[in-house]
C-alpha positions as CSV (number, residue, x, y, z in Angstrom):
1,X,15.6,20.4,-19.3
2,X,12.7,18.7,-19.4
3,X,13.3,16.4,-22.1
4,X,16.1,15.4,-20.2
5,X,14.0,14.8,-17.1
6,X,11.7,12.5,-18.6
7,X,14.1,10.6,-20.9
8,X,15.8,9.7,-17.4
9,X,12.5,8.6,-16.1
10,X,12.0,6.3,-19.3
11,X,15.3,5.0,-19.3
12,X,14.9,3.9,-15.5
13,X,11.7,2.6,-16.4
14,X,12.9,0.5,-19.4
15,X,16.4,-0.6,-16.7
16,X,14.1,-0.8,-13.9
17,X,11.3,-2.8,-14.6
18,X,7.9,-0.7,-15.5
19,X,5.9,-0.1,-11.8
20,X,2.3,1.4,-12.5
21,X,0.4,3.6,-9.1
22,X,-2.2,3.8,-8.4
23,X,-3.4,7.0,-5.7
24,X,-4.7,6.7,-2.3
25,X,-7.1,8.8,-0.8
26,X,-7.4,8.4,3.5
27,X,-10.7,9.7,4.9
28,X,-10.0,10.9,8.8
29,X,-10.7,13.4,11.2
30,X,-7.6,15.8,11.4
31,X,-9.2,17.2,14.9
32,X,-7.3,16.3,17.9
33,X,-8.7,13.2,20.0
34,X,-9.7,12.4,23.4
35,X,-7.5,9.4,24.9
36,X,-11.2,7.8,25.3
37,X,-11.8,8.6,21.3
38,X,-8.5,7.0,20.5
39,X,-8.9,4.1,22.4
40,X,-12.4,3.5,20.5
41,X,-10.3,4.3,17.2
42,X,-7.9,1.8,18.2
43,X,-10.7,-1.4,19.2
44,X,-12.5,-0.3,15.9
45,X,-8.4,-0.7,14.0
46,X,-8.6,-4.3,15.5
47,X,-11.7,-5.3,15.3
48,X,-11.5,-4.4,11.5
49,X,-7.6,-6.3,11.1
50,X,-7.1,-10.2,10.9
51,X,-3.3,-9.8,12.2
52,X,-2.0,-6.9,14.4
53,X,1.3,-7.1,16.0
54,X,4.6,-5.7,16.3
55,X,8.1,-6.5,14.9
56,X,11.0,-5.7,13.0
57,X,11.3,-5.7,9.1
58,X,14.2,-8.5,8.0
59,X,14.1,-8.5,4.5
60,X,11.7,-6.6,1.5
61,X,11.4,-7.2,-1.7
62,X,8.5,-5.8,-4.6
63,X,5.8,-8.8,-3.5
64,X,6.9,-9.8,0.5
65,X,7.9,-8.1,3.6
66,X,8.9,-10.5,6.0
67,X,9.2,-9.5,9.8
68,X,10.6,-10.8,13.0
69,X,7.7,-10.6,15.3
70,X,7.8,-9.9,18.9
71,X,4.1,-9.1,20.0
72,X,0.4,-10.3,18.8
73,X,-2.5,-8.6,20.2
74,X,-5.0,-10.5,17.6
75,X,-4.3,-13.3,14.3
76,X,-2.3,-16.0,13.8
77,X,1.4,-14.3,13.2
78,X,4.3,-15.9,14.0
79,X,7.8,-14.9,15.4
80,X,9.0,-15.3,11.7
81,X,6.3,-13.5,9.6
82,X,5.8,-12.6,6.1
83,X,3.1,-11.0,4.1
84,X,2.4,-9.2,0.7
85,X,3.5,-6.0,0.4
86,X,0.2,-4.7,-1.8
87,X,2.3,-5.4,-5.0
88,X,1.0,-7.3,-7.8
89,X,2.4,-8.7,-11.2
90,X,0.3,-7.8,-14.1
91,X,0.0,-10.3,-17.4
92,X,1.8,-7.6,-19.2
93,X,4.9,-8.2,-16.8
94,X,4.4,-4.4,-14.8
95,X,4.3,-4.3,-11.3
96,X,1.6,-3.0,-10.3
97,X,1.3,-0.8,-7.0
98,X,-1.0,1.6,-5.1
99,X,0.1,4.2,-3.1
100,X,-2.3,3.3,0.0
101,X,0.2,0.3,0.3
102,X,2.4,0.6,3.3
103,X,6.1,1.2,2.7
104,X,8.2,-0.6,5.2
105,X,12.0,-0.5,5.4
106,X,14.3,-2.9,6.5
107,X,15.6,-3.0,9.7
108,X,12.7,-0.8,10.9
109,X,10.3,-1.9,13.6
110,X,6.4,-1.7,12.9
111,X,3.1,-1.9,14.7
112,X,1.1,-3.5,12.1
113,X,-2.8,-3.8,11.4
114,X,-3.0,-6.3,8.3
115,X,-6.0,-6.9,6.4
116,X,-6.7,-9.4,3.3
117,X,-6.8,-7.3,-0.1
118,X,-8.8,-8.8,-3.0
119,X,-6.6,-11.4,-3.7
120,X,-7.0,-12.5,0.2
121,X,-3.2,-11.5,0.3
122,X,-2.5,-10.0,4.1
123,X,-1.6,-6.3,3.4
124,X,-0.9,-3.1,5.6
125,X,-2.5,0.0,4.4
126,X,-1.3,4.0,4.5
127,X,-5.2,4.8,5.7
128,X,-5.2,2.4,8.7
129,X,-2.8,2.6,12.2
130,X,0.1,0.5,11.1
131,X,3.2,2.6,11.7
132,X,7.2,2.8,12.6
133,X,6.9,2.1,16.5
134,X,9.4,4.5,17.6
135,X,10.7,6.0,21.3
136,X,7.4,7.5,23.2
137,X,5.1,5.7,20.7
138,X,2.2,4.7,23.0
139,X,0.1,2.8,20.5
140,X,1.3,-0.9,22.1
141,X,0.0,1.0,25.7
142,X,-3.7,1.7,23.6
143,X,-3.7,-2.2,22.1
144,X,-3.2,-3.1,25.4
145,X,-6.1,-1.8,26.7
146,X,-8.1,-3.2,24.2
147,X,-6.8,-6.9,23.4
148,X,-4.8,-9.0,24.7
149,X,-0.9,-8.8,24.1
150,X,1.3,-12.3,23.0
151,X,4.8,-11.5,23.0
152,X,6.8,-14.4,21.1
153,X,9.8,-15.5,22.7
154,X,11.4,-17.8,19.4
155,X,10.5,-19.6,16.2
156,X,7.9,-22.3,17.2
157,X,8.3,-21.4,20.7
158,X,6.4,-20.7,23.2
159,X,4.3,-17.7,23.7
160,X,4.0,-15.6,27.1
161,X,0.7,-14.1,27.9
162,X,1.8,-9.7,29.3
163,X,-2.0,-8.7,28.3
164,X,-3.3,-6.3,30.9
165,X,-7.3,-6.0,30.8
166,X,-9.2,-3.1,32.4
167,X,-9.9,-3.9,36.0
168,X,-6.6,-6.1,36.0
169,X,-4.6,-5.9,39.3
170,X,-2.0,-4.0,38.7
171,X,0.6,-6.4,39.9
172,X,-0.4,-8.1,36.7
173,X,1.2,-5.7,35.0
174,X,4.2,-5.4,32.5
175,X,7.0,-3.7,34.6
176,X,7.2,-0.2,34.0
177,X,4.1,-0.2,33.3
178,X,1.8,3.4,32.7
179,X,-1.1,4.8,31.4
180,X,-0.7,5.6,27.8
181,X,-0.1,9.7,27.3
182,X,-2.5,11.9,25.1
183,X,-3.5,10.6,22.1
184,X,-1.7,11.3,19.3
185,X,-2.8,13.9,16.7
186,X,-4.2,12.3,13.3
C-alpha cells in the first residue's frame, strides 16, 4: 500500500511539475486579547506592511494572485491589483514554495497585509493578519481605528476618503457604523 502511495505521489510529481516546501514556523501569543491589545497588534501589522487592503481574489496562478480591490488603509494598491504569491522558479525548473506563503482562492475576499520578500516581490504571509474577510469579521472596524480607510470606486478612478479617526464626530462616520466586538482569539 505504501508503494502504491508514493508511486502516486511521483507520478503526479513527474505530470505535475516538481514543487519543493519549505515549513513555516509563526511565533504568537495563543492567550486571549484585550480589544486595546488587539488594536496595538493591529497598528504594529501596519506599521510593519507596505500595502494593506481588502478585496476579492480574480484570478491565481503558481507566481500572481491578482485582486479586485475595494479598500486601502496604507500603500499604493490599486482597484485592479496583483502581487507574487511567495512562489519562485528555481534554475533547475521546480517551483519552489514555503508554507508561510498565504494561500488565496479565487473568488474569495481577503484583508491583506503585504510585505516585500527577498526578492522585493509584495507577498502575504501565514504568520501575519492577512485573512478571508468573512460575515462578523471586525478586523476592517480595528484598521479603522488605526489608519485611514480609501475605498476605490473603479480602475483609475477616483478614491473616496470613509476613514474615521479617534476623536472623529461621529456623523463622520460610515453608516452603520460600531465599535468593533472583542477581539478575536489568536
Amino acid at each position: 500500500m505504501k508503494e502504491t502511495t508514493i508511486g502516486a505521489c511521483v507520478l503526479a510529481a513527474l505530470l505535475f511539475g516538481a514543487v519543493a516546501a519549505t515549513a513555516c514556523t509563526c511565533f504568537g501569543s495563543p492567550e486571549a486579547k484585550t480589544t486595546a491589545q488587539f488594536t496595538e497588534e493591529v497598528r504594529q501589522a501596519v506599521l510593519k506592511a507596505e500595502t494593506v487592503f481588502s478585496g476579492k481574489v480574480t484570478t491565481r496562478d503558481s507566481f500572481t494572485v491578482a485582486f479586485l480591490v475595494d479598500s486601502v488603509w496604507k500603500g499604493q494598491a490599486t482597484r485592479l491589483f496583483a502581487m507574487s504569491t511567495g512562489a519562485v522558479a528555481a534554475a533547475d525548473g521546480m517551483i519552489q514554495t514555503s508554507s508561510c506563503d498565504f494561500s488565496f482562492v479565487e473568488g474569495h475576499t481577503y484583508i491583506v497585509f503585504a510585505s516585500r520578500n527577498e526578492t522585493r516581490a509584495l507577498r502575504a504571509t501565514e504568520c501575519g493578519f492577512t485573512a478571508e474577510l468573512i460575515a462578523n469579521n471586525d478586523t476592517p472596524e480595528y484598521l479603522d481605528l488605526v489608519a485611514e480607510r480609501k475605498v476605490l470606486s473603479s480602475p483609475g478612478g477616483p478614491v473616496s476618503d470613509r476613514s474615521r479617526r479617534r476623536g472623529a464626530p461621529e456623523q463622520d462616520s460610515p453608516p452603520g457604523r460600531r465599535e468593533p466586538a472583542a477581539p478575536p482569539r489568536r
